[in-house]
C-alpha beads as a LAMMPS data file, in Angstrom:
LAMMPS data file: protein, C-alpha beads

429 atoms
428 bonds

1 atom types
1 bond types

-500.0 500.0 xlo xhi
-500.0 500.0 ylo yhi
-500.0 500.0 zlo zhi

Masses

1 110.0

Atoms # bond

1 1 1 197.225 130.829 113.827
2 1 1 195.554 133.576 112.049
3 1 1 195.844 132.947 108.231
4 1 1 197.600 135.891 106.185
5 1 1 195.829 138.220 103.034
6 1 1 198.423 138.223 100.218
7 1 1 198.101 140.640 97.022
8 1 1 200.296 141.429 94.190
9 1 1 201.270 144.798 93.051
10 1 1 201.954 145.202 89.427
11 1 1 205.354 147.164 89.612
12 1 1 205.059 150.093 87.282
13 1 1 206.948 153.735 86.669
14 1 1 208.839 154.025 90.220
15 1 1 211.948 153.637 91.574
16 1 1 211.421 149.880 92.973
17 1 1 211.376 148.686 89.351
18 1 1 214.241 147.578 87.535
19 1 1 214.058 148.316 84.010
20 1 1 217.486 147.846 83.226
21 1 1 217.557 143.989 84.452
22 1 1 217.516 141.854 80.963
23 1 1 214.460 139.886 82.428
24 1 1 212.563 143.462 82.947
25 1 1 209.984 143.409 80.252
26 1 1 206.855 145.580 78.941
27 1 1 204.919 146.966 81.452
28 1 1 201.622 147.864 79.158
29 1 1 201.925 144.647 76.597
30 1 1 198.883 142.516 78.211
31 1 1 201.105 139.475 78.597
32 1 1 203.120 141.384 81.186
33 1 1 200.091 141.820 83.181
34 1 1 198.224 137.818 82.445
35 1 1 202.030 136.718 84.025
36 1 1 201.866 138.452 87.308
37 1 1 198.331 137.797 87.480
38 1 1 198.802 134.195 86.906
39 1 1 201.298 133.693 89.262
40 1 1 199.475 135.539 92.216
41 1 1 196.386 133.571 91.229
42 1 1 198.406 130.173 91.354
43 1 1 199.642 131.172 94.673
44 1 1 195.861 131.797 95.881
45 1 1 196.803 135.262 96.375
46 1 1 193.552 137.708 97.573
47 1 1 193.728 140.168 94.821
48 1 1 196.000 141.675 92.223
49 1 1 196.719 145.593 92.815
50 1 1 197.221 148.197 89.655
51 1 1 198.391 151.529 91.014
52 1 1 197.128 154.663 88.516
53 1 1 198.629 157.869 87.653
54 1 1 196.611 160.158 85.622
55 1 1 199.196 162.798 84.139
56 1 1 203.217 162.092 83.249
57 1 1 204.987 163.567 85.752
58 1 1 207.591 166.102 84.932
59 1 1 210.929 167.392 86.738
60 1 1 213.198 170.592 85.965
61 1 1 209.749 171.251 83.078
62 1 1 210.421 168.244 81.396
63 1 1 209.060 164.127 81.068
64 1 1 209.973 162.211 83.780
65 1 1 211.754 159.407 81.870
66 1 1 210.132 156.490 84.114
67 1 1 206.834 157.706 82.835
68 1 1 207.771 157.744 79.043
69 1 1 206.351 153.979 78.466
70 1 1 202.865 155.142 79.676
71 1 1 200.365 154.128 82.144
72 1 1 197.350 152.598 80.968
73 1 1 193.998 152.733 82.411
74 1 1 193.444 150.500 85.443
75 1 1 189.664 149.088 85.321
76 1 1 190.489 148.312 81.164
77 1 1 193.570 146.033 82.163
78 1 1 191.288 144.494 84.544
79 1 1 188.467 143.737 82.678
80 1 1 190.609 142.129 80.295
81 1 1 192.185 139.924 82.878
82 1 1 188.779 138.705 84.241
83 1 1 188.910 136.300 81.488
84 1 1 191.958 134.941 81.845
85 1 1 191.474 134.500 85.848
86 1 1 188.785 132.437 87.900
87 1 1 189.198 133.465 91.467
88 1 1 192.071 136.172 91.646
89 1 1 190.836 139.405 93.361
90 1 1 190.975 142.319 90.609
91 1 1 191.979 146.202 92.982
92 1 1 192.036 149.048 90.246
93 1 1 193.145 152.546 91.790
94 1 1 190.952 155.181 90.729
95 1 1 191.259 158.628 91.708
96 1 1 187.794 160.339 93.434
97 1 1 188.559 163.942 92.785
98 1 1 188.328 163.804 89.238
99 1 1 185.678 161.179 88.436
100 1 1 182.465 161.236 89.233
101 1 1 180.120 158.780 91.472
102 1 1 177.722 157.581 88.862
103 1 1 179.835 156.817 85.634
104 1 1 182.287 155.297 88.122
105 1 1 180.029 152.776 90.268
106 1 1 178.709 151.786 87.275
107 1 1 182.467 150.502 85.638
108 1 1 183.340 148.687 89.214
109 1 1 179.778 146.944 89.775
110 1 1 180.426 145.627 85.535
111 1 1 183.796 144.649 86.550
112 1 1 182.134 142.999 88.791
113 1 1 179.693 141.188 87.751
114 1 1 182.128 140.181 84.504
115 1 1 184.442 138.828 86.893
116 1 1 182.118 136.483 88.962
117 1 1 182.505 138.905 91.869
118 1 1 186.031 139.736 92.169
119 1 1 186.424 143.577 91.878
120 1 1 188.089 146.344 94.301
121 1 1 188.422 150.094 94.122
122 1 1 191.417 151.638 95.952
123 1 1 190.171 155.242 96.424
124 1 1 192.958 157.838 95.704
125 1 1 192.622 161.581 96.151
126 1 1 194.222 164.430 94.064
127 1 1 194.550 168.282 95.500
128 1 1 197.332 168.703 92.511
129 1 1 196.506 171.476 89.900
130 1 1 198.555 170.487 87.696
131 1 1 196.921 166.884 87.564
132 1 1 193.758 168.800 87.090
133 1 1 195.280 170.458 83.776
134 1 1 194.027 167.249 82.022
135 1 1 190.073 167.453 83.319
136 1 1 187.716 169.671 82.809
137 1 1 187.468 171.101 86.222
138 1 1 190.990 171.364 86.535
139 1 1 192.655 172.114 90.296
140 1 1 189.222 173.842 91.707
141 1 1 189.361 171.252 94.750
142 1 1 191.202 172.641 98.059
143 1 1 193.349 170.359 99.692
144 1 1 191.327 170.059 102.654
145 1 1 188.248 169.031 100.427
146 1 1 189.947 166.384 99.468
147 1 1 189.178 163.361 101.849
148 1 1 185.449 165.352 102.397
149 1 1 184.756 164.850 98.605
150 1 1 186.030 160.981 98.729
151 1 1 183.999 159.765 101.540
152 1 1 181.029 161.432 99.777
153 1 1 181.736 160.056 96.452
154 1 1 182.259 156.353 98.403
155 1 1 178.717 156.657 100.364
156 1 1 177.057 157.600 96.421
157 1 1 178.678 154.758 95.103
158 1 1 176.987 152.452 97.668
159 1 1 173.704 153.817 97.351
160 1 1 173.840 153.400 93.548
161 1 1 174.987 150.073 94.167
162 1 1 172.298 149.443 96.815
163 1 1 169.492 151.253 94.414
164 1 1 169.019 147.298 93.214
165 1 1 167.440 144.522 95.653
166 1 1 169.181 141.703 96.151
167 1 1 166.419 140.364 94.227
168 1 1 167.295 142.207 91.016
169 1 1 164.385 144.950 91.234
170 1 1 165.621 148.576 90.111
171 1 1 164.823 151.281 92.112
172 1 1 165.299 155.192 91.337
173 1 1 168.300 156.803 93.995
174 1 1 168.628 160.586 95.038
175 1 1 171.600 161.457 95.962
176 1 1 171.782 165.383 97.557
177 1 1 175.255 166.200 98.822
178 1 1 177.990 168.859 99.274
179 1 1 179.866 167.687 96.057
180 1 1 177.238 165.482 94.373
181 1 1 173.557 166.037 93.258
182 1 1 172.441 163.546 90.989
183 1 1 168.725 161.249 90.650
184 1 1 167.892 158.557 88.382
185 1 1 167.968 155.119 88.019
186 1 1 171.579 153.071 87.797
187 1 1 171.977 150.716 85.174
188 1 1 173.908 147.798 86.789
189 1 1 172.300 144.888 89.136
190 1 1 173.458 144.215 92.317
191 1 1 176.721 142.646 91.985
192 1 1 177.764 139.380 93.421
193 1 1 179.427 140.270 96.189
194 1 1 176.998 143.188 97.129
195 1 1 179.655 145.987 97.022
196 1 1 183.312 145.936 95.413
197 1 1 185.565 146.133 97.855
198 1 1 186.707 149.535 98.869
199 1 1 190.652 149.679 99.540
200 1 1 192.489 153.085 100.886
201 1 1 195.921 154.283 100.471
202 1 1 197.506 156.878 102.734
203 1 1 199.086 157.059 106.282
204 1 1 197.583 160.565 106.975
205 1 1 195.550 161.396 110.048
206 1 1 193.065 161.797 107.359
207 1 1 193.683 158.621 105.404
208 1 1 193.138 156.608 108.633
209 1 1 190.018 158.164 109.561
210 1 1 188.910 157.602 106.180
211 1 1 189.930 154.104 106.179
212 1 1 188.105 154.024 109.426
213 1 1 185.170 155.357 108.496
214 1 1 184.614 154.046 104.793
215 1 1 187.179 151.285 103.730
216 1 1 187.592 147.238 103.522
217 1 1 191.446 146.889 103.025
218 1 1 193.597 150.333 103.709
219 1 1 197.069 149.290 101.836
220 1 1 199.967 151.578 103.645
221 1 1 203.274 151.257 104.854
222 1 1 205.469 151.300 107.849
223 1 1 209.036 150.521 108.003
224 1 1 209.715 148.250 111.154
225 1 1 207.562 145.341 112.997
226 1 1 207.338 148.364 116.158
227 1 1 205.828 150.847 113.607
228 1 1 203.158 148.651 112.097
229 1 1 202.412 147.429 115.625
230 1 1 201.412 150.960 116.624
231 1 1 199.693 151.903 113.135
232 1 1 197.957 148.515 113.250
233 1 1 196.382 149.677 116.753
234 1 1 195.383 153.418 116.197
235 1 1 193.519 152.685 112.769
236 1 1 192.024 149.449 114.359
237 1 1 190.884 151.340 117.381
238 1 1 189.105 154.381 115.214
239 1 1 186.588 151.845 113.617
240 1 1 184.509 151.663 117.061
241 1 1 183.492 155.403 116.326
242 1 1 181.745 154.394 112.940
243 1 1 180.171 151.355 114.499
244 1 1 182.560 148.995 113.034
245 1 1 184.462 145.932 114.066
246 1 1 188.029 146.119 114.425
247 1 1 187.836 142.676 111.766
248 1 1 185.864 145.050 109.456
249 1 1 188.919 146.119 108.611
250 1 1 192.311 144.439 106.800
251 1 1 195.407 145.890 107.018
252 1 1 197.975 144.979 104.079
253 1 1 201.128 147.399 103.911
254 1 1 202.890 147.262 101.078
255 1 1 206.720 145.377 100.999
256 1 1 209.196 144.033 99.059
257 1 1 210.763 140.207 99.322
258 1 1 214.271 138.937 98.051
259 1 1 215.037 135.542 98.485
260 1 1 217.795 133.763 98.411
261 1 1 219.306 130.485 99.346
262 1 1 220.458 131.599 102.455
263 1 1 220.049 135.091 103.975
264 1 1 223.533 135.840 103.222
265 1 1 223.160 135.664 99.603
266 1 1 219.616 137.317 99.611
267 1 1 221.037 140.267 101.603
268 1 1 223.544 140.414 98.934
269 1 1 220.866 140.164 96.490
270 1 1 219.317 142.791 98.023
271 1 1 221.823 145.741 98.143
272 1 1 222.441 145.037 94.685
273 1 1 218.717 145.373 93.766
274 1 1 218.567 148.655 95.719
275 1 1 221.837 149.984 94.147
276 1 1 220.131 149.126 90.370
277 1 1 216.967 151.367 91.815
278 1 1 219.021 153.826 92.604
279 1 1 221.083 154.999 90.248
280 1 1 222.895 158.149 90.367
281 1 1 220.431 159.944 88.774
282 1 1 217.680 158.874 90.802
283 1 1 219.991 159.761 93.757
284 1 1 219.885 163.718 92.800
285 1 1 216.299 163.319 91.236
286 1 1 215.280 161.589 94.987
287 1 1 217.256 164.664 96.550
288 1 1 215.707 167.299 94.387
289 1 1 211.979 165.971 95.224
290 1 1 212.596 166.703 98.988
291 1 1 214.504 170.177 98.330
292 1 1 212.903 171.493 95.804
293 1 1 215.895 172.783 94.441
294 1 1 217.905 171.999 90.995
295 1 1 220.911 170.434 92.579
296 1 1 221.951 169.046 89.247
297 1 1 225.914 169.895 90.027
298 1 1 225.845 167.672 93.039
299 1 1 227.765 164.417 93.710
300 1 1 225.793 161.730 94.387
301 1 1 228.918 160.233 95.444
302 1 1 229.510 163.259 98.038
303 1 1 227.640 164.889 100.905
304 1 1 224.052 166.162 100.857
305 1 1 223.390 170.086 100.331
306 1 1 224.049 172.398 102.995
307 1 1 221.855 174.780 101.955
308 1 1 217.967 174.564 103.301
309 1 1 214.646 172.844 100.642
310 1 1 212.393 175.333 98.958
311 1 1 209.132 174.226 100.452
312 1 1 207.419 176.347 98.137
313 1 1 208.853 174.685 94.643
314 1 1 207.196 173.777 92.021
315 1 1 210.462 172.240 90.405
316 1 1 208.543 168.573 90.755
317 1 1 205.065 168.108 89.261
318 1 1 202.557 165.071 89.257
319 1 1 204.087 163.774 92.415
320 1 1 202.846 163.582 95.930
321 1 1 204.204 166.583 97.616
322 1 1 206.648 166.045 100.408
323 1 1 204.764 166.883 103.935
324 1 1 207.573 168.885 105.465
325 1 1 211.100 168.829 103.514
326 1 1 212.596 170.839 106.329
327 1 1 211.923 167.551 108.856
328 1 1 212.603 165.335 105.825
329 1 1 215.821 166.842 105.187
330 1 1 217.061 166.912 108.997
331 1 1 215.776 163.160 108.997
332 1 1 218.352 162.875 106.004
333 1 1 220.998 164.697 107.463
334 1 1 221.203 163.172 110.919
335 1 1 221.202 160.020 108.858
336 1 1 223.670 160.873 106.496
337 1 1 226.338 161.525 109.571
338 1 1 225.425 158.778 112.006
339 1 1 226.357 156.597 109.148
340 1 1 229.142 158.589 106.919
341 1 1 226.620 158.171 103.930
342 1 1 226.762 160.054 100.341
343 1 1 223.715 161.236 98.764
344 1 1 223.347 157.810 96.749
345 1 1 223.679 156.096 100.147
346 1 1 221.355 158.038 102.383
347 1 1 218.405 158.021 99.516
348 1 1 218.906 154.138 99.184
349 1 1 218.831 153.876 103.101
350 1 1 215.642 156.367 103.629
351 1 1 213.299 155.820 100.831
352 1 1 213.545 151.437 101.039
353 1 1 209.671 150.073 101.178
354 1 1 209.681 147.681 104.053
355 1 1 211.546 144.695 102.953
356 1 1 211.482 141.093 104.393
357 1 1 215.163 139.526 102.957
358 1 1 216.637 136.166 103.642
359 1 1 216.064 132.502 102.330
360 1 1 212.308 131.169 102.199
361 1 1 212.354 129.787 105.906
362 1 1 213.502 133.596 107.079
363 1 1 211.228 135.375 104.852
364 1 1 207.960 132.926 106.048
365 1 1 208.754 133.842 109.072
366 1 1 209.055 137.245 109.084
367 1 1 205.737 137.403 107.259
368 1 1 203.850 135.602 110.012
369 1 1 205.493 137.495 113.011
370 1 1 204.105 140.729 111.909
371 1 1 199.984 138.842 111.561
372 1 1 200.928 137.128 114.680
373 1 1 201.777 140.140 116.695
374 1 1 199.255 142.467 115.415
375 1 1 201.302 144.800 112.932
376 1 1 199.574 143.821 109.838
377 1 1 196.593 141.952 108.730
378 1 1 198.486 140.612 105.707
379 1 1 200.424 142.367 102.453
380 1 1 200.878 143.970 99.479
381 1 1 203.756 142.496 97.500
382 1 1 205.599 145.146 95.353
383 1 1 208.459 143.120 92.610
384 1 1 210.928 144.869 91.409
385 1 1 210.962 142.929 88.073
386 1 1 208.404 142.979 85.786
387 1 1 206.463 141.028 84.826
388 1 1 208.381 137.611 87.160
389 1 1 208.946 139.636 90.119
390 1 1 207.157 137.278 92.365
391 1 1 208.062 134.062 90.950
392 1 1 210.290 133.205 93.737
393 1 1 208.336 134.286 96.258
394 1 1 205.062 131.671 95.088
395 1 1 207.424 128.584 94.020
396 1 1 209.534 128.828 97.187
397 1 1 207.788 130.948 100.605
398 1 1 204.072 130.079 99.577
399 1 1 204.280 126.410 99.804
400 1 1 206.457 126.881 103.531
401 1 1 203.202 128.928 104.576
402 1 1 200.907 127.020 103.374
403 1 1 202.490 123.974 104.937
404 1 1 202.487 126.318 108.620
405 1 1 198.968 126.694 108.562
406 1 1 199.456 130.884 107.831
407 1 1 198.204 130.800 103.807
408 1 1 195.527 129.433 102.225
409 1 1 196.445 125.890 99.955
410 1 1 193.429 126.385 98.383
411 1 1 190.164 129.425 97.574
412 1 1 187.413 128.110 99.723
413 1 1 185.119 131.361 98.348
414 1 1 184.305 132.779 94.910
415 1 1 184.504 135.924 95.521
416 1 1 186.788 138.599 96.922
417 1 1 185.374 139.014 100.091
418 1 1 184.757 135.305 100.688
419 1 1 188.815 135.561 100.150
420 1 1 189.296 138.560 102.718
421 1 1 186.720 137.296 105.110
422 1 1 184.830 140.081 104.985
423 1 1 180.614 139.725 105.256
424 1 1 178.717 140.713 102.428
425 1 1 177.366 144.578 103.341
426 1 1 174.214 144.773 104.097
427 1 1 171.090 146.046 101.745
428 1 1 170.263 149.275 102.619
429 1 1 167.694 149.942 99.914

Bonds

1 1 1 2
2 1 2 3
3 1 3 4
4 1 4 5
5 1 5 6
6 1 6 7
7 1 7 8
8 1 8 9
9 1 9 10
10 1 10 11
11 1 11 12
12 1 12 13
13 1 13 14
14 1 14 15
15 1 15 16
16 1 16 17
17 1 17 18
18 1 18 19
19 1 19 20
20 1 20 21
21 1 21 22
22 1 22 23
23 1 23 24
24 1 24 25
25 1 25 26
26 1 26 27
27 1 27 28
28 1 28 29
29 1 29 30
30 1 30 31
31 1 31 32
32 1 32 33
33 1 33 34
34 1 34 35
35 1 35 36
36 1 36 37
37 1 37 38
38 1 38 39
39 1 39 40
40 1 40 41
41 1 41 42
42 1 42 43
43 1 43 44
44 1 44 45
45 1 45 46
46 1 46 47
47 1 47 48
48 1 48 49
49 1 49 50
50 1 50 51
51 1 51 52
52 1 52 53
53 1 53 54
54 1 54 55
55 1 55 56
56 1 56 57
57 1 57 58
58 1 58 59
59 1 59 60
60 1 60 61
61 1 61 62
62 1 62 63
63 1 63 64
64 1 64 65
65 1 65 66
66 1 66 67
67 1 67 68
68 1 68 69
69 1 69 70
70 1 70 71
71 1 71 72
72 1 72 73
73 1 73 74
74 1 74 75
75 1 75 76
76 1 76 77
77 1 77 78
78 1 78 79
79 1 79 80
80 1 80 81
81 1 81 82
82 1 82 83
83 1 83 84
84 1 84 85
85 1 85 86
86 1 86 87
87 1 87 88
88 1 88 89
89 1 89 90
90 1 90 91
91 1 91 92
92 1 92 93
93 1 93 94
94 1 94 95
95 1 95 96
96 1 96 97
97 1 97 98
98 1 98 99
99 1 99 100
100 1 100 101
101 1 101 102
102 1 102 103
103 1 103 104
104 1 104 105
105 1 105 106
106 1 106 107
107 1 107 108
108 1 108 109
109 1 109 110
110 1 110 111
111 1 111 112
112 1 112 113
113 1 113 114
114 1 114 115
115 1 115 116
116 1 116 117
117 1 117 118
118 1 118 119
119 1 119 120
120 1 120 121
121 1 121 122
122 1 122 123
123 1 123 124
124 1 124 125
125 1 125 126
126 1 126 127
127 1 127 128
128 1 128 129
129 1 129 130
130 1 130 131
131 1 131 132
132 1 132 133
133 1 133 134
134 1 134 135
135 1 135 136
136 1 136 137
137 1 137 138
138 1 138 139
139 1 139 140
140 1 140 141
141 1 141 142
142 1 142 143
143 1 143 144
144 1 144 145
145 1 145 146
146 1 146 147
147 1 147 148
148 1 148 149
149 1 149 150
150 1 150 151
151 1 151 152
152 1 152 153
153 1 153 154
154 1 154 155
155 1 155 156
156 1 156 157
157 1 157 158
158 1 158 159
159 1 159 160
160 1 160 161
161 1 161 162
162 1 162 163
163 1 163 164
164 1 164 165
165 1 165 166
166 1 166 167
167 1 167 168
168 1 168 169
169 1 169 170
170 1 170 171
171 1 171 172
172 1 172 173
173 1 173 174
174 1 174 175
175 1 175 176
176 1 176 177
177 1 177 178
178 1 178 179
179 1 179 180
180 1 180 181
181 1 181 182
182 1 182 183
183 1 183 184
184 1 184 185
185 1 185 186
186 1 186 187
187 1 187 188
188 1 188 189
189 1 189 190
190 1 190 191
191 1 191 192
192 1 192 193
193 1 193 194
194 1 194 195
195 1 195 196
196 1 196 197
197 1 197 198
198 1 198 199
199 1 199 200
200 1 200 201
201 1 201 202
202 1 202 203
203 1 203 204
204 1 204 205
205 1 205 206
206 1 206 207
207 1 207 208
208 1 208 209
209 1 209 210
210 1 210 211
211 1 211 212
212 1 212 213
213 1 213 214
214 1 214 215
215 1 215 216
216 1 216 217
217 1 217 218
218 1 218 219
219 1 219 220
220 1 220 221
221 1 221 222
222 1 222 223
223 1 223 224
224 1 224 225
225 1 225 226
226 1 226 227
227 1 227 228
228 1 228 229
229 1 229 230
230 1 230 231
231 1 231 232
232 1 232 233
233 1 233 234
234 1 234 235
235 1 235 236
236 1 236 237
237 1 237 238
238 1 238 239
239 1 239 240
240 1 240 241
241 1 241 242
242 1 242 243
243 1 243 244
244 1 244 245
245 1 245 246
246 1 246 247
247 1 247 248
248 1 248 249
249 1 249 250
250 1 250 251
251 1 251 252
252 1 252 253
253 1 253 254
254 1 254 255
255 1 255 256
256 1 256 257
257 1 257 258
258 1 258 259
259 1 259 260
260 1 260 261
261 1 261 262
262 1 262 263
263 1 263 264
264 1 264 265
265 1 265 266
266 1 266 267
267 1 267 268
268 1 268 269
269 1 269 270
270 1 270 271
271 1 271 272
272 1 272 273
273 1 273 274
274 1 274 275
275 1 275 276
276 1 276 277
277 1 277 278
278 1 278 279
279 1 279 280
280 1 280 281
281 1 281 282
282 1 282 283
283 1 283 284
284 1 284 285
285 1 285 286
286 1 286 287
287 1 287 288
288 1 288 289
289 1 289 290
290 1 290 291
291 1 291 292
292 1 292 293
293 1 293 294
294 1 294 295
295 1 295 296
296 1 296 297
297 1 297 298
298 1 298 299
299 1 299 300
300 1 300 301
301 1 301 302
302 1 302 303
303 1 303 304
304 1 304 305
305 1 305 306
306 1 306 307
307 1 307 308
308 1 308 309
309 1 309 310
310 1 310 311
311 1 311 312
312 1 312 313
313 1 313 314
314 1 314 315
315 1 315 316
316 1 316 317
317 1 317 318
318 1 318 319
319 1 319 320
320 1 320 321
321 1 321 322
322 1 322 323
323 1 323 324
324 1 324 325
325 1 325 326
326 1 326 327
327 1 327 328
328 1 328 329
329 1 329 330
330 1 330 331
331 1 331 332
332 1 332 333
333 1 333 334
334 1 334 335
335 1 335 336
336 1 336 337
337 1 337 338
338 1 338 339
339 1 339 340
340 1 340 341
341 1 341 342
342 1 342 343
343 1 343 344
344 1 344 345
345 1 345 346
346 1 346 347
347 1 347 348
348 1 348 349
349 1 349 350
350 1 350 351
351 1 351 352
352 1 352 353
353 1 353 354
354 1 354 355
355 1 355 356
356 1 356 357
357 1 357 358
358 1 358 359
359 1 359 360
360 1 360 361
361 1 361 362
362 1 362 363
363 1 363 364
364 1 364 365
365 1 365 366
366 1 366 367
367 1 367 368
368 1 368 369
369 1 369 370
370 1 370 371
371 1 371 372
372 1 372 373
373 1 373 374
374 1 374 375
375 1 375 376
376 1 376 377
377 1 377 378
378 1 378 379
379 1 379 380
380 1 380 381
381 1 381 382
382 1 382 383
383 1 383 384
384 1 384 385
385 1 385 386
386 1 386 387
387 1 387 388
388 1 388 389
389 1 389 390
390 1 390 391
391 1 391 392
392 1 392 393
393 1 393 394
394 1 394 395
395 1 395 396
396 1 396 397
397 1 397 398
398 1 398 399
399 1 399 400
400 1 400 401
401 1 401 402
402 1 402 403
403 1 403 404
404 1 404 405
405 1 405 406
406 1 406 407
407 1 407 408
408 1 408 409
409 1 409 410
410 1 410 411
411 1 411 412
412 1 412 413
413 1 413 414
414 1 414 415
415 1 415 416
416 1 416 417
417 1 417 418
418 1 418 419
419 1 419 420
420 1 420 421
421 1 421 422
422 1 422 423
423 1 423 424
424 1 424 425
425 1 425 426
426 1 426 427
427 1 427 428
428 1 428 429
């Protein structure tokens, strides 16, 4: 039996999160964070996962009220819980279009060495202009520069890492690129795991390839066991093109759990949870994402719009734009009638992360048929409470997988990548 990867997500300003559940608390305080992180780490989880969002996002011009609370900076939370942690896996999200190579290798490889060896980048991209407002070189990079400028800025990051022997001698790197030009000498030792672990996030053609090409974990979703059987075999399959092993390579989608005592009250559970994420007014504020349109005097009670999304709007900002609303919508539609749902109904229905539900034994289960059939390599737990969210999950489903021989009972490794089973890279000084 192949043994599962397990991370936590620290739920943040999105839908899944309840913040009107009375055991919902702060979501920047640092004892929210030290809660979630010790539960994953008590649970020998891999890593713990902060997501990032560089601007508040807005809708019809104004805040986007899930934002208000803030969003702090990933790699600072981190750093802070590297002393409150001994072997829990530390994955910060940090965006490569607006950051550059140098001042950020240098932050992961300290987080690094500060935490014994425990640090991860998930590499984000940003074509969004209005994003760029906040930096200096605003929204100069095209869209299809994007994923060009990322695996650049991961290749400089590992020869700035790799610019110091394994023996702790500094030498000078050149670096002489499409996006990057830069020469010196880099301030940090090698760091004890050799790299940071590089995660990805996307389902794109050119997320894959990227993942492919560049990453250690790619963290993605797909919504049935079919689905992540056939993602699970494309992305493995591309790695033989960049002389990689398909085991190079861990695949960890991101989910949700409920749990009950039996699966009838955890399904109950459930649609209650889903119903609290979406409220009406993140029924029409769902809606409005995909059209485009201010559709404000719609029932969220009543039937989606007849008329046709604006794929052209600019009515949502600091979001990821939806691919094709016009295939989203029909998607929605056909949905809508083959069921007799409302608005409410068809967003709860269409935008649900993949979701294991039932009591411990059914939820353990589910978990290991997807590693054991090849449809994920292990996952990304996303709670909808914060900061106890996954509570139930590590006092009641950890222990049943960890007595089936599919979870760890207990770190054998120090470091992230002893944890992921992935080799140390190799020194290419």
């Amino acid at each position: 039996m192949r043994h599962m990867h397990l991370a936590a997500h620290f739920p943040g300003v999105n839908s899944t999160t309840v913040w009107t559940d009375p055991r919902s608390r702060s979501q920047i305080d640092f004892s929210s964070f030290e809660h979630l992180a010790r539960t994953a780490e008590r649970a020998k989880f891999d890593f713990f996962f902060l997501a990032e969002g560089l601007r508040l996002r807005e809708h019809h011009g104004r805040i986007h009220d899930l934002d208000v609370v803030g969003r702090p900076e990933s790699l600072t939370v981190l750093n802070a819980l590297a002393a409150v942690t001994e072997r829990l896996g530390l994955a910060a999200t940090v965006n490569a279009t607006f950051n550059e190579p140098y001042e950020l290798a240098r932050r992961l490889a300290t987080l690094d060495h500060l935490s014994a060896g425990r640090a991860a980048w998930n590499v984000v991209t940003s074509s969004d202009a209005f994003t760029g407002e906040n930096f200096r070189r605003g929204g100069f990079l095209d869209r299809a520069d994007r994923y060009t400028r990322a695996a650049e800025f991961v290749s400089t990051a590992r020869e700035l890492w790799d610019s110091w022997t394994p023996e702790g001698t500094s030498r000078p790197f050149a670096h002489h690129g499409q996006h990057f030009d830069v020469s010196g000498e880099f301030t940090v030792p090698r760091s004890p795991q050799g790299h940071p672990v590089v995660i990805q996030a996307g389902d794109s053609d050119e997320g894959r390839e990227f993942a492919a090409s560049a990453a250690d974990v790619i963290f993605t979703r797909h919504g049935t066991l079919e689905a992540g059987r056939v993602f699970y075999a494309d992305v493995k399959a591309r790695l033989a093109k960049y002389g990689r092993d398909p085991a190079d390579l861990r695949i960890m989608p991101g989910v949700t759990v409920v749990v009950g005592d039996t699966d009838a009250e955890a399904q109950q559970k459930a649609a209650e949870i889903r119903r609290q994420q979406v409220t009406p007014q993140n029924a029409i504020r769902a809606l409005e994402q995909v059209w485009g349109r201010d559709l404000s005097s719609y029932d969220p009670d009543g039937p989606l719009p007849g008329i046709d999304p604006d794929p052209d709007s600019d009515l949502v900002q600091g979001r990821v734009r939806v691919a094709d609303p016009l295939a989203v919508a029909a998607r929605w539609r056909a949905l809508s009638k083959a069921k007799g749902l409302s608005i409410r109904g068809t967003v709860i229905e269409s935008t649900a992360r993949q979701s294991f539900i039932g009591s411990p034994e059914t939820v353990a289960g589910g978990l290991e048929e997807f590693v054991a059939t090849d449809a994920a390599d292990g996952f990304v737990l996303v709670p909808h409470l914060t900061p106890g969210g996954l509570d139930d999950f590590a006092d009641r489903v950890v222990p049943l997988l960890q007595e089936r021989g599919a979870f760890r009972s207990e770190y054998t490794g120090s470091t992230l990548r002893s944890h992921l089973g992935l080799a140390e890279p190799v020194w290419k000084g």
